[in-house]
N, C-alpha and C positions, 0 to 999 in steps of 0.2 A: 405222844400217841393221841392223845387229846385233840392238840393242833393240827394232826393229819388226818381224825375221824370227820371235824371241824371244814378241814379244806373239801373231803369228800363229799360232804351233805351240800355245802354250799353251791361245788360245782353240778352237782346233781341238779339243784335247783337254777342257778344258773342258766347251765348251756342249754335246755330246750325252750330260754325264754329266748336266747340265741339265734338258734336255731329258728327258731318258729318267724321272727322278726326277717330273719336272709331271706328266708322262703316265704316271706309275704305270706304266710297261715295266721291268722286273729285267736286272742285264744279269747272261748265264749265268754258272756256275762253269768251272772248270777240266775236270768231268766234261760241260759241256755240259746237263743236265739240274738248275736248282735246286731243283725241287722232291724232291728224292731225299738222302740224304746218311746219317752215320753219327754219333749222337753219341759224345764218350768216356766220357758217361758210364752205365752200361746198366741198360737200365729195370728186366728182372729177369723182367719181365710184357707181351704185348703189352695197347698199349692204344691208346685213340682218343682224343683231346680237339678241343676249337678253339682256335685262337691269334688273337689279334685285332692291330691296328697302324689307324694313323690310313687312313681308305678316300679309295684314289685321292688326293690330296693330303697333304702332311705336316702340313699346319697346320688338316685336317678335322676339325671335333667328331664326327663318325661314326665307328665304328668298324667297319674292315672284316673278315669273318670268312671262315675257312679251317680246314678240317679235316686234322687232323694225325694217322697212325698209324704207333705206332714197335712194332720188333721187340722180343721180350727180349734180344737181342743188340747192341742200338742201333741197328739200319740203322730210317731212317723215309722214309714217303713222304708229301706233304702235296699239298692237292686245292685248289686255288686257289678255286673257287666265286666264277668271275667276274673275280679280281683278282690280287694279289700272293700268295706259297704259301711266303714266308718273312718274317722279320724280326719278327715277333710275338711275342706272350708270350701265355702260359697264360690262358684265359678263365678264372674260378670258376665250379665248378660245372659243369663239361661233359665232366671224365674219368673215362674205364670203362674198366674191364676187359676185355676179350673175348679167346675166341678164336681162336686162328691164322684158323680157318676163314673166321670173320666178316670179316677181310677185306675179301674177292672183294666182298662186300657192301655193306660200307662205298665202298668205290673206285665202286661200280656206280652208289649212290646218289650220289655226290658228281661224277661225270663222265659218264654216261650217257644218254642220251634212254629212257623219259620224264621219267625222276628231272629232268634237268640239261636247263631247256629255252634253245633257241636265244638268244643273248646278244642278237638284234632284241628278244626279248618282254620282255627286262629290268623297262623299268615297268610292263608289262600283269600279268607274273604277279607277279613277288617280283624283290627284293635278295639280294644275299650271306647277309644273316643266313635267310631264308627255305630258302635252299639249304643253309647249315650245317645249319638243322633238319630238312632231306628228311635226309641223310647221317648226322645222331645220331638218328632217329627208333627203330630199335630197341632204342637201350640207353638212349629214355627221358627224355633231355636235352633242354634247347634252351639257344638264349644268347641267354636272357632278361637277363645283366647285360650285354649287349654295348652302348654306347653307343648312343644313337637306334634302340635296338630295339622302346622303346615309342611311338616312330612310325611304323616301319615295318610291326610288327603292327597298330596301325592301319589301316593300307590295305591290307593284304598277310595280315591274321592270320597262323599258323604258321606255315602248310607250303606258303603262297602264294595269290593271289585266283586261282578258275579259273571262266570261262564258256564256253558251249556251244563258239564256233567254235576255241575251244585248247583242248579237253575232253581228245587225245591225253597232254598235259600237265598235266594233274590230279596230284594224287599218289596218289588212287585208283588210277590206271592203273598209278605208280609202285610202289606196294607189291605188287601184282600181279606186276608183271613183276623185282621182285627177289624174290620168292619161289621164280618158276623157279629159283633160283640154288642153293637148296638153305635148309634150316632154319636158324633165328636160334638160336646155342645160348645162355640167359643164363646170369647168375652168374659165378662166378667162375671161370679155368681150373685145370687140378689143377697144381700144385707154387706157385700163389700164396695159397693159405691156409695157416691149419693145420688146419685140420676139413675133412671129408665136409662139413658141415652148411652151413659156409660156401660153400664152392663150389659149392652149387647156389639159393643165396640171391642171385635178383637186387635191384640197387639199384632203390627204389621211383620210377615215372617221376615226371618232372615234372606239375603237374595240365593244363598246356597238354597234353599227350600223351594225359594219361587222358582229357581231354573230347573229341579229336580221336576217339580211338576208338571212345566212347561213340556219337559220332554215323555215323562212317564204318566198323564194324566191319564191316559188312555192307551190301550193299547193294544185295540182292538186290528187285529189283522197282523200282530208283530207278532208272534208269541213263538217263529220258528227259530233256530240257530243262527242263520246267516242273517236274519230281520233284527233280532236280538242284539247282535253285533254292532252292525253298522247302526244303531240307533244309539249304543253306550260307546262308540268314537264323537259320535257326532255328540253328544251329551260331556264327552271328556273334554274336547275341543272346546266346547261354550264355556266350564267349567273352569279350565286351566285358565281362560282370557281373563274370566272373573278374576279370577286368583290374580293374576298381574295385573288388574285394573286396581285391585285393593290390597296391595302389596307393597308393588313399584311405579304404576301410574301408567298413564294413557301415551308418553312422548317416546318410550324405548319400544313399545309392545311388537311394533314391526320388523325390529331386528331379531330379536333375544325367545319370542314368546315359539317361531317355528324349532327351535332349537331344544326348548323343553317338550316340547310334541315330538321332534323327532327321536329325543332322549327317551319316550313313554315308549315310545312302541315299541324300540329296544330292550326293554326294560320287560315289556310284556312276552317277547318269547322264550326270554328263558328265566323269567314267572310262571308261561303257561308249562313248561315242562316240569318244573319246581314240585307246582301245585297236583299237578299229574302225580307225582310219586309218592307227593302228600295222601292223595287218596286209597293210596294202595296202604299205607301203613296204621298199623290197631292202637299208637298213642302217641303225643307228642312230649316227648324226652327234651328238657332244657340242654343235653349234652350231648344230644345225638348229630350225626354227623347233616341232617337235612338244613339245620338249623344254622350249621356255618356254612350249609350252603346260602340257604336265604341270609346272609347278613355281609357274603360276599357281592353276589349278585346287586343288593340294594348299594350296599357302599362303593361298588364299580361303577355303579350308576352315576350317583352322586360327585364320585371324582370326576368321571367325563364330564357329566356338566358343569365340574367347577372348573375344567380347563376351558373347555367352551362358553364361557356365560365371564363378562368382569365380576371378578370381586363383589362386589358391592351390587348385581343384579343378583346376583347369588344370594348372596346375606338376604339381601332380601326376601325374594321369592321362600329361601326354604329356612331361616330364622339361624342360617348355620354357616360357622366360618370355612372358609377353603381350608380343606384338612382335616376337620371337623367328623371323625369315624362316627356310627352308631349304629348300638347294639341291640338287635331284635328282643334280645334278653330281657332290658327294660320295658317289653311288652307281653312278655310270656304270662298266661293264666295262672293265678297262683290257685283260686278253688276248685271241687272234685265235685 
């Protein structure tokens, strides 16, 4: 009797450590808040980076991303962007410098409406990694090495897919509305260099950044339906080329690259109906039947193009083998 009161307490204790681990839920610290804490060891400088960890699942080939900003004193605050907001490691390539001020900025874009849209539109607009790069977009960065990010920018490019009826959610609107907040200072802050010169020398953006702006720096006189449109093809188009210039290279792009454009567009109208029924509905259920729909629709995708595309332009471009299924599951929101 012993031994069975024994197995009960244990299981008790146990399965919602279980449980809570399947469901990507953190259970809090001692402060009650983990996303918050102090390292020992101090940075010196505030900065921003992303920390990635396996998304939603611990045995997910996705990796899920979260932005991290720590004090020069050690204290940091980290922005979950849909999921877990601890237990990661350093992305390459995602940390800057900034300062103090930027902030307010960083936290706005990483937690805020429009920046951070409702966890229903999850597949309509973007993933984790999309929302990391709403929140590094001023210092330039994306996380482009983040696991299954060159699938995601597929369906989602950058800084996320936006159409008319979640236009609020654009990142248009988002850059806008973190501007009220006050000016982006770049470069470096004063007592982290050693020169003047340095400190006012920002890191050069990424080129996913420079072409977002190229296309969206202005956008005065676009601001209708059909202008909107035709401005984010013409931005997908530039976009996709990048992606195969720094992917697979410059000597196949004329064969191979109309074939993943025509593959997109595809791809896009029965997205746009997807997303359409998305809106109608009051929560997004991991087991609900929309859910196998979006995860058909993507992975039909992906087969036509692996019959269409060699091998090996395939692998490339999207980091995955011919046959290679994947599960929108490894992107689902685990926070409320």
């Amino acid at each position: 009797m012993k031994n069975v009161n024994r197995h009960i307490i244990f299981g008790a204790v146990i399965l919602p450590i279980v449980l809570m681990t399947f469901y990507g839920v953190a259970l809090p610290n001692a402060e009650g808040n983990e996303c918050q804490g102090v390292d020992t060891v101090q940075a010196n400088c505030p900065n921003v980076h992303v920390e990635v960890r396996p998304a939603y699942l611990p045995y997910s080939p996705a990796d899920h991303t979260y932005v991290k900003f720590t004090e020069g004193d050690g204290r940091w605050e980290s922005f979950p962007c849909f999921g877990k907001c601890t237990g990661g490691e350093i992305l390459s390539d995602t940390e800057s410098l900034i300062f103090e001020d930027n902030k307010k900025i960083v936290k706005y874009m990483a937690s805020n409406k429009p920046c951070r849209w409702p966890k229903l539109y999850y597949l309509a607009i973007g993933v984790c990694h999309q929302l990391a790069n709403r929140s590094l977009f001023h210092t330039g960065k994306t996380v482009k090495n983040a696991r299954m990010y060159w699938w995601s920018s597929f369906f989602y490019y950058t800084y996320g897919d936006c159409f008319w009826p979640l236009k609020q959610y654009c990142f248009d609107n988002c850059r806008e509305a973190s501007a009220a907040l006050g000016p982006w200072q770049p470069g470096i802050p004063p007592g982290c260099g050693p020169s003047m010169s340095e400190k006012r020398t920002p890191a050069k953006p990424d080129d996913e950044c420079l072409l977002y702006a190229k296309h969206f720096g202005t956008l005065k006189g676009v601001k209708d339906s059909d202008g909107m449109k035709a401005l984010f093809k013409s931005y997908r188009n530039d976009l996709f080329d990048l992606f195969y210039m720094q992917r697979v290279g410059d000597r196949t792009k004329g064969n191979y690259l109309p074939i993943l454009l025509k593959g997109h567009d595809e791809l896009l109208i029965g997205k746009e109906a997807l997303d359409k029924r998305l809106l109608k509905m009051d929560k997004l259920d991991k087991d609900s039947e929309i859910i196998q729909a979006y995860n058909k629709l993507f992975n039909d995708t992906l087969s036509t193009l692996s019959d269409r595309l060699p091998p090996d332009i395939y692998a490339q471009f999207f980091g995955l083998q011919k046959g290679q299924v994947v599960d929108v599951g490894w992107f689902l929101p685990s926070d409320e």
